[in-house]
C-alpha positions as CSV (number, residue, x, y, z in Angstrom):
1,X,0.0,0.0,0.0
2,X,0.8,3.7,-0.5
3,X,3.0,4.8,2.3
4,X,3.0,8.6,2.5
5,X,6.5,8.7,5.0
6,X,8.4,6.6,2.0
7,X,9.7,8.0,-1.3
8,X,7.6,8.2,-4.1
9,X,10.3,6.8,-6.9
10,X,10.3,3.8,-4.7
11,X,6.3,2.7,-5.0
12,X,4.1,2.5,-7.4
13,X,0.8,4.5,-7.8
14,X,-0.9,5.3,-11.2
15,X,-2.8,8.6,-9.7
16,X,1.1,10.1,-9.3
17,X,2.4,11.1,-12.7
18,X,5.9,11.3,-12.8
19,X,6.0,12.2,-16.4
20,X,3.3,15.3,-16.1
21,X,5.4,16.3,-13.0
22,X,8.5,15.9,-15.1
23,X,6.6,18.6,-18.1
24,X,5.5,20.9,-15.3
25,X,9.4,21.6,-14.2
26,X,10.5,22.0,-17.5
27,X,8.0,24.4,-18.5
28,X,8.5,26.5,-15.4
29,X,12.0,26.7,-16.0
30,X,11.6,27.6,-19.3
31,X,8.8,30.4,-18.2
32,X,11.5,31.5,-15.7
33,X,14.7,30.5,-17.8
34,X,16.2,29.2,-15.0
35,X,18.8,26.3,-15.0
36,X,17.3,24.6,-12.2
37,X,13.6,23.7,-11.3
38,X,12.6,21.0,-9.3
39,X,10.1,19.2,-6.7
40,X,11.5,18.0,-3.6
41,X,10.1,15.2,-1.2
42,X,10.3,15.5,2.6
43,X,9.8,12.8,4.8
44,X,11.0,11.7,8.2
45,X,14.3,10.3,6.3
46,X,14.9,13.3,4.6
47,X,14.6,14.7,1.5
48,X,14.9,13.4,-1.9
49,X,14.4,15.2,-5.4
50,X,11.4,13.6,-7.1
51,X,11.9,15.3,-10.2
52,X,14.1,17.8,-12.1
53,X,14.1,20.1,-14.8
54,X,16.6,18.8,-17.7
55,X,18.8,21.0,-17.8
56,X,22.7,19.7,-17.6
57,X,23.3,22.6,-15.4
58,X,20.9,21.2,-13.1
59,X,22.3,20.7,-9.5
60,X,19.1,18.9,-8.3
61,X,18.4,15.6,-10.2
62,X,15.4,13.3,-9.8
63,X,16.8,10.9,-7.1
64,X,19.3,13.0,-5.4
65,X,19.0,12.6,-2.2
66,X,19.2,15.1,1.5
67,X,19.6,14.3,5.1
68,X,17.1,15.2,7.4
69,X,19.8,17.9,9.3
70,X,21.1,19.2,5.9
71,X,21.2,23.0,5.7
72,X,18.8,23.5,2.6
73,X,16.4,26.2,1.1
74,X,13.2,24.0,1.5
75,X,13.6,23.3,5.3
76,X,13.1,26.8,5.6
77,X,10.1,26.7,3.3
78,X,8.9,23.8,5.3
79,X,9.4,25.2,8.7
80,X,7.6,28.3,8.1
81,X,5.1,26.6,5.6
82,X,5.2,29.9,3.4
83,X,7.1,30.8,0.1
84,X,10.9,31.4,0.3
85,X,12.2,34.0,-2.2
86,X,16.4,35.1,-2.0
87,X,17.9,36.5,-4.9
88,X,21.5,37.0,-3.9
89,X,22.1,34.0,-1.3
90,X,26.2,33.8,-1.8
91,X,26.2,37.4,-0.3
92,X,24.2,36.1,2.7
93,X,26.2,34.8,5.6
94,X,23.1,32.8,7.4
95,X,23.6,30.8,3.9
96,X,27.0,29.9,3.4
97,X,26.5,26.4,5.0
98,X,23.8,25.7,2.3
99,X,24.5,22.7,0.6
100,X,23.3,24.5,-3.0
101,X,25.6,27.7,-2.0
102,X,28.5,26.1,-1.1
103,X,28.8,23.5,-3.7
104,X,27.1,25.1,-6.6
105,X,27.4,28.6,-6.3
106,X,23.5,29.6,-6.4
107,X,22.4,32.6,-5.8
108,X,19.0,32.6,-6.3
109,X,16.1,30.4,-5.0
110,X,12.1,30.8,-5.2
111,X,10.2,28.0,-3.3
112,X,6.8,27.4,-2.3
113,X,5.4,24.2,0.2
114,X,3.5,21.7,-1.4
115,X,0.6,19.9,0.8
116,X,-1.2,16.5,1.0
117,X,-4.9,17.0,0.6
118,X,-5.0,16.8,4.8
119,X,-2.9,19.7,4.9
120,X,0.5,17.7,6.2
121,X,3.6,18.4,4.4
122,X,4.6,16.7,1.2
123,X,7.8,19.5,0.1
124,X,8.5,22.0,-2.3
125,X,8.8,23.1,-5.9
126,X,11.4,25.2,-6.1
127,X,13.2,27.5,-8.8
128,X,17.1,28.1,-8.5
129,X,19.1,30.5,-10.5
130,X,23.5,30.8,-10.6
131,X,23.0,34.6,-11.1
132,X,21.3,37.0,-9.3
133,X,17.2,37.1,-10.0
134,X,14.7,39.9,-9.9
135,X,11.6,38.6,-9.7
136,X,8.5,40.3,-9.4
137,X,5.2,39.7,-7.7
138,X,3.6,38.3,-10.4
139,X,6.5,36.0,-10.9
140,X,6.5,34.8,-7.5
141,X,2.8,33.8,-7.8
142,X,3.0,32.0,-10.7
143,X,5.1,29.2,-9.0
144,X,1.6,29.0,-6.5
145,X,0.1,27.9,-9.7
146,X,2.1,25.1,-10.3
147,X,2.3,24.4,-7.1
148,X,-1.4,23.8,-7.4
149,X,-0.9,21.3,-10.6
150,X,1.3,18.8,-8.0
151,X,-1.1,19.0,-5.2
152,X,-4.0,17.9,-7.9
153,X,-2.1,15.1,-8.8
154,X,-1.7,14.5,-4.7
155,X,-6.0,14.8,-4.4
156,X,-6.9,12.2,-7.2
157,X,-4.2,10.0,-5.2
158,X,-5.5,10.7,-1.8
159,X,-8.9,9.6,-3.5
160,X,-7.8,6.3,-5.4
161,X,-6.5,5.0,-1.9
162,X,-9.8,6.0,-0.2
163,X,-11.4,4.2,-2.8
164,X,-9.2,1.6,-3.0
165,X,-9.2,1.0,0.4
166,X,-13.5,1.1,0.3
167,X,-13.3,-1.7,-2.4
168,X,-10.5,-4.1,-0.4
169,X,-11.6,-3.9,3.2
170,X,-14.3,-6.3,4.8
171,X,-16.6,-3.8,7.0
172,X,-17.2,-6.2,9.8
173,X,-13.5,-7.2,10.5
174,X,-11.8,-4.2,9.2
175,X,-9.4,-6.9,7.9
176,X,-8.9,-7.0,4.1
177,X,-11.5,-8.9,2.3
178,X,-10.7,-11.9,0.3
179,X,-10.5,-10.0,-2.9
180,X,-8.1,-7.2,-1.5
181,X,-6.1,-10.2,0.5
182,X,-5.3,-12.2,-2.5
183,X,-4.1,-9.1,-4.1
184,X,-1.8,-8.2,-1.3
185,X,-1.1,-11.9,-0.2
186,X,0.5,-12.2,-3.8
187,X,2.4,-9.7,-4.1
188,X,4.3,-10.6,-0.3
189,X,5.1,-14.2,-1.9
190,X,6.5,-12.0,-5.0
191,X,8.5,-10.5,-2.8
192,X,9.8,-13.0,-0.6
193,X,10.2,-15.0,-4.0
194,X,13.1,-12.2,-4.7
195,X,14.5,-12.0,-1.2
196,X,14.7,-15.8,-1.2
197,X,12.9,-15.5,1.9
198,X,10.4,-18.6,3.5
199,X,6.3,-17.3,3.6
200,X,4.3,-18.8,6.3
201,X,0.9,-19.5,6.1
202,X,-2.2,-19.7,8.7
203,X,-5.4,-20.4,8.1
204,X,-8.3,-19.8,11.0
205,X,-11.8,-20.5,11.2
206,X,-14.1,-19.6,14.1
207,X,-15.3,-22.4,16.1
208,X,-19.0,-23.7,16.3
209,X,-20.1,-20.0,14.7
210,X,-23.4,-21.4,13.3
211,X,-24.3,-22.3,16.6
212,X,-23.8,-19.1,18.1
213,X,-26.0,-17.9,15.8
214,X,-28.3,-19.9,16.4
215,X,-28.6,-19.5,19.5
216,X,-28.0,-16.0,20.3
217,X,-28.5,-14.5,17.2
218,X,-26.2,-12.8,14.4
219,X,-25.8,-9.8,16.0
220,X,-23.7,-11.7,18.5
221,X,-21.9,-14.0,15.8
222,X,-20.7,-10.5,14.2
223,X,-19.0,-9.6,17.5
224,X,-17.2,-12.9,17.6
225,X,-16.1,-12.9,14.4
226,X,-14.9,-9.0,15.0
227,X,-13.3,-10.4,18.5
228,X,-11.0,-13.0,16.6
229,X,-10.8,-10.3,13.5
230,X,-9.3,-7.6,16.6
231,X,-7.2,-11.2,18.0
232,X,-5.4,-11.0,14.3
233,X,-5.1,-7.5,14.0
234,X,-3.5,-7.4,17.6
235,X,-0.8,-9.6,17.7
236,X,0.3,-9.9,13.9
237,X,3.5,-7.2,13.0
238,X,3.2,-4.4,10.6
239,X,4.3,-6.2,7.7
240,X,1.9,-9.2,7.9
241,X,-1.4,-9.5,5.7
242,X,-4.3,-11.0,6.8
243,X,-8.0,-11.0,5.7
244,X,-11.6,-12.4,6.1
245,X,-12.1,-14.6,3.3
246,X,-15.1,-16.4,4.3
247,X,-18.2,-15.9,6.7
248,X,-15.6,-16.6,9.6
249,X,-12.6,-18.1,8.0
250,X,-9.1,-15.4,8.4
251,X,-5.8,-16.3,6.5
252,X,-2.8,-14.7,7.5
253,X,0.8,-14.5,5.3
254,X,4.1,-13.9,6.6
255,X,7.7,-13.9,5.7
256,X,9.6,-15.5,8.5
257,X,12.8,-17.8,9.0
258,X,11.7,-19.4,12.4
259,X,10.6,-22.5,12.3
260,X,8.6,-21.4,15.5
261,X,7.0,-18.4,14.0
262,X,3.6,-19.8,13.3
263,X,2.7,-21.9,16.3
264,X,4.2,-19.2,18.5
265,X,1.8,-16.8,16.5
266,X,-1.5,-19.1,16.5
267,X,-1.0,-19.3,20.6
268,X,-0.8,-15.8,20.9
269,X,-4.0,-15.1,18.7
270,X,-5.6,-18.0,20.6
271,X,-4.5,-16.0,23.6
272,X,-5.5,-12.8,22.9
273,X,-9.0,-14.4,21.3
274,X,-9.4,-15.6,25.0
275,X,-8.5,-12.2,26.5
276,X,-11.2,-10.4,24.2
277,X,-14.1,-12.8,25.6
278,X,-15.4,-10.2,27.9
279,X,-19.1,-9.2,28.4
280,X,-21.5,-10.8,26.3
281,X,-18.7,-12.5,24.7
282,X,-17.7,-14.3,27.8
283,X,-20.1,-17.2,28.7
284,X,-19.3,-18.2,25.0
285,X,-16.0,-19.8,25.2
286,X,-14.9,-19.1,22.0
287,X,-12.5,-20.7,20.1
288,X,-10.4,-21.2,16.7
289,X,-8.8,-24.1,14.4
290,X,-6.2,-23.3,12.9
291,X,-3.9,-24.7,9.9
292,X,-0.4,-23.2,9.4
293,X,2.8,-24.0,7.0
294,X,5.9,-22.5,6.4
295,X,6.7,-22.8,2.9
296,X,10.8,-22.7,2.1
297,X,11.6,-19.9,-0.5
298,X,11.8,-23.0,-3.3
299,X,8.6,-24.4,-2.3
300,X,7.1,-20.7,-2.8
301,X,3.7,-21.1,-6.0
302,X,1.0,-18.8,-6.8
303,X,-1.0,-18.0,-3.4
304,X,-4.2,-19.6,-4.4
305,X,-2.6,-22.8,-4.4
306,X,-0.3,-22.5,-1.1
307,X,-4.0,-20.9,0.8
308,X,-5.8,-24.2,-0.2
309,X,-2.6,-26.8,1.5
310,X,-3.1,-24.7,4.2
311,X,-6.9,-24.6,4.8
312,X,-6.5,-28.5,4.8
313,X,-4.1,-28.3,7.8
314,X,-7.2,-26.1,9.3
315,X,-9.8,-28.9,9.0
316,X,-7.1,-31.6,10.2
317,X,-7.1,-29.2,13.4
318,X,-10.6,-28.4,13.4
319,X,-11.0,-32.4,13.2
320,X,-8.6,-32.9,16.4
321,X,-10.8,-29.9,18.5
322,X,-14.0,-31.6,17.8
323,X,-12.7,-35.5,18.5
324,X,-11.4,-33.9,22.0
325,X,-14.7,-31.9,23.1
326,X,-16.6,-35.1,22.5
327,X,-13.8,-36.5,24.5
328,X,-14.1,-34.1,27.5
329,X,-18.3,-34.1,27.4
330,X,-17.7,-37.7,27.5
């Protein structure tokens, strides 16, 4: 998914158009015939130029990146979230540590902050200039204007993911749904295919569900499948993906080298299922079979296929729970 705190040139999002970003710094520069034009990224790693205008004079190049202490133009725009406009920085002692004056010798710089649609900082566009600039007002709010081109693009992205996320998400478990799962649960395994890393597998399925609703109604079947959905949710890491793909059925993928990783994990949900049995929840005793296999990086095959050996394991379990409760009421 989208990650907002990681650089753009590094994920993949078809609302965010590199190549109309590209056109807009090479027509401002142009406009402003200016050897240097480009949009920078801030983020809690630093800063990185997204893109740059094409000049060879250039100093700022799509990819260069900043460290988060560096002595730059745009933390300036940043800090006081307001256009920044110097036209003769070399002459300017607070400036001589700049990276941009130092190295490059650049005199001038206009910059305005660019903003996510929730009005958080995404970074600048900025002009820079080797000689010293005069520009006037209307000059200086033209940049606003292509400023506001870039934060478009950011909207229509800010709206894919929202509607994205509408069309992937189960309501009831807040867990993806199976189509938004699959989607996700493939592309891990593609990953861990390249990292030559092993993908675990569990499979869980609510205990004894259709009786609950039978006797208690659906109302309270929705809060137990939301209590093992919160179970998941709880103990898995950041990376994980998990989802509802059935009425009470979850599936969870991992990349892990521990052999231990999956049983340890399955306790802990059983665990924390147990731990969310409070209130109405509580006389119920619910429970959960669960199926897991780690599959070594040269066992690793399309998802669909790796899901169904593991739902198997699930009903060997499910199997074992039931022969021991017939044991016990015995």
């Amino acid at each position: 998914m989208f990650n907002r705190d990681e650089w753009i040139l590094e994920q993949q999002n078809p609302m965010i158009s590199l190549k109309k970003w590209q056109t807009t710094v090479d027509l401002v520069a142009k406009l402003y015939e200016s050897p240097a034009v480009f949009i920078m990224q801030a983020t809690s790693q630093g800063y990185q130029v997204v893109v740059g205008s094409s000049s060879p004079t250039n100093p700022c190049k799509s990819g260069d990146k900043f460290p988060k202490d560096a002595c730059l133009f745009c933390t300036e725009v940043i800090k006081n979230a307001g256009p920044l406009y110097l036209n003769h920085a070399t002459s300017m002692p607070e400036w001589q540590g700049n990276l941009l004056v130092k190295e490059s010798r650049v005199n001038s710089f206009l910059g305005v902050p660019i903003y996510w649609p929730d009005g958080s900082c995404f970074g600048t566009i900025a002009v820079l200039d080797f000689a010293v600039t005069h520009y006037n007002r209307t000059f200086q709010e033209l940049l606003w204007q292509f400023r506001d081109l870039v934060e478009g693009d950011l909207l229509l992205n800010s709206q894919f993911l929202q509607l994205l996320e509408l069309s992937t998400k189960d309501d009831l478990s807040r867990l993806l749904n199976r189509r938004g799962f699959f989607i996700q649960a493939e592309k891990h395994v593609r990953l861990a295919q390249r990292l030559g890393h092993s993908v675990g597998i569990l499979y869980l399925d609510l205990d004894n569900l259709k009786q609950i609703n039978d006797q208690f109604g659906h109302r309270l079947g929705d809060r137990a499948i939301t209590a093992l959905a919160s179970a998941v949710h709880n103990v898995l890491r950041d990376s994980d993906v998990a989802g509802r793909v059935g009425g009470d059925e979850f599936v969870v993928v991992m990349m892990t080298a521990d052999d231990q990783a999956l049983p340890k994990t399955a306790a802990r949900i059983r665990a924390e299922l147990k731990n969310l049995c409070t209130g109405e929840l509580q006389h119920l005793n619910l429970s959960v079979s669960i199926g897991s296999h780690l599959f070594p990086a040269s066992e690793l095959t399309g998802i669909d296929r790796m899901v169904s050996i593991v739902d198997e394991r699930m009903y060997e379990d499910k199997q074992h729970n039931h022969a021991r409760a017939h044991q016990d009421a015995g």
